[in-house]
C-alpha positions as CSV (number, residue, x, y, z in Angstrom):
1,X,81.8,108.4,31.3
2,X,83.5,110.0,34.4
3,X,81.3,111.0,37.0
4,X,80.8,114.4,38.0
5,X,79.1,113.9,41.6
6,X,82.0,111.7,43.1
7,X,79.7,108.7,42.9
8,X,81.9,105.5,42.7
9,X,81.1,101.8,42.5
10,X,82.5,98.2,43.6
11,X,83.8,95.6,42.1
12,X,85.8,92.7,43.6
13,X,88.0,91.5,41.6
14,X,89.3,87.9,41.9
15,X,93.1,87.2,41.1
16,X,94.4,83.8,39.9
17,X,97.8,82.4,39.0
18,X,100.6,84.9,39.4
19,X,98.5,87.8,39.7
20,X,98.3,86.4,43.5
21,X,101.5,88.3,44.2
22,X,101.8,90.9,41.6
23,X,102.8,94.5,43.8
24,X,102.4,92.8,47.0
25,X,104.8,90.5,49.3
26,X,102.0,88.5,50.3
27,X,99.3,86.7,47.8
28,X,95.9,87.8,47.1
29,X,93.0,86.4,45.5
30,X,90.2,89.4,46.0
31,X,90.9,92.7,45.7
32,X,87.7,95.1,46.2
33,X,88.5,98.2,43.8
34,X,86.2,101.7,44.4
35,X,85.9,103.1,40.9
36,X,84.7,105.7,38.9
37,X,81.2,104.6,36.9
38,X,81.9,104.2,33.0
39,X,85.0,101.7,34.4
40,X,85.8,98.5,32.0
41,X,87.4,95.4,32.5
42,X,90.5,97.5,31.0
43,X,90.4,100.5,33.6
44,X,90.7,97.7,35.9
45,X,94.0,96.0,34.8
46,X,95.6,99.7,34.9
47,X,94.4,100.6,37.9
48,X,96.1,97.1,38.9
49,X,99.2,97.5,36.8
50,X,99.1,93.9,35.5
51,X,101.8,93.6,32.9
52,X,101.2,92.9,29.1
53,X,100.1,88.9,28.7
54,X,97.5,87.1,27.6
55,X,94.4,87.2,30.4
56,X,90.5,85.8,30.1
57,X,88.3,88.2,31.2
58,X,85.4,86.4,33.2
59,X,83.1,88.9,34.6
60,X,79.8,87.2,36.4
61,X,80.4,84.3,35.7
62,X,81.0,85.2,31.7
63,X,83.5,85.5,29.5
64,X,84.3,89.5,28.0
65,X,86.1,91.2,26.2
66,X,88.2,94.1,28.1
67,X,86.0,96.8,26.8
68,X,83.0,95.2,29.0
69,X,81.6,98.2,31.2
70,X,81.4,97.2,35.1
71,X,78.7,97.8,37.1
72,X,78.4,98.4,41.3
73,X,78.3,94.7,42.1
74,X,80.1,92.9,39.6
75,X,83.0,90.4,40.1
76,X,85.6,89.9,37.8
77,X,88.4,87.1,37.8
78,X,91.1,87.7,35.7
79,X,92.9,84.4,34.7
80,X,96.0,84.7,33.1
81,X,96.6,82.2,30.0
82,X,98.5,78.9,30.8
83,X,101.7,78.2,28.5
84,X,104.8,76.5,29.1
85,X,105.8,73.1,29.2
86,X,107.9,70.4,27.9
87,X,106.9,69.1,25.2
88,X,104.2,71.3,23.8
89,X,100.9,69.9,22.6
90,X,97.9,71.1,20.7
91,X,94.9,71.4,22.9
92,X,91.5,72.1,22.4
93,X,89.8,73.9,25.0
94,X,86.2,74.8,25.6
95,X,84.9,77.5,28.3
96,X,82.3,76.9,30.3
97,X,80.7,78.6,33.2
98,X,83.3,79.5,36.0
99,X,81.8,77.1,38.5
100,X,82.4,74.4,35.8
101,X,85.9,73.0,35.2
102,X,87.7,74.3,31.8
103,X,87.5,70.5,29.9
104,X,90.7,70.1,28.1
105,X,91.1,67.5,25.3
106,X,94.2,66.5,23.2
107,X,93.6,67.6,19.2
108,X,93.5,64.8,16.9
């Protein structure tokens, strides 16, 4: 829902990985984006122009999906999938709250 008064809200976005330096010469981890109420986590990886791959959505300290609606207020890290590797191995992985570390264990 677009509003009709001009009214716009905040949300500071936090950048990990290689969305540091995504459109910019020199890395960032905040960006504070003005936008329109009615915004979701998706509006704000177009406004950004992040490219197609595999991101987790953690908004307050939760994880979404990218139709969550944002609020005036909110923060939202968007943390880009790890892959790559020699070797691959199957890992289990459990989220937890941001200010928790993600606990990794090898499968059985």
């Amino acid at each position: 829902m677009q509003s009709t008064t001009g009214e716009r809200i905040s949300v500071t976005i936090k950048l990990h990985s290689v969305l540091r330096t995504l459109e910019t010469t020199e890395p960032r981890s905040r960006v504070l984006l003005e936008l329109a109420p009615g915004s979701t986590v998706a509006t704000v990886v177009a406004t950004l122009k992040i490219p197609e791959m595999d991101i987790v959505y953690v908004l307050n300290e939760s994880v979404v999906e990218s139709n969550a609606l944002l609020h005036a207020g909110d923060t939202l890290a968007l943390i880009p999938a790890l892959e790559g590797g020699c070797c691959a191995q199957r890992v289990k992985t459990e989220v937890q709250p941001i200010n928790t570390v993600l606990n990794i264990r090898r499968m059985s």
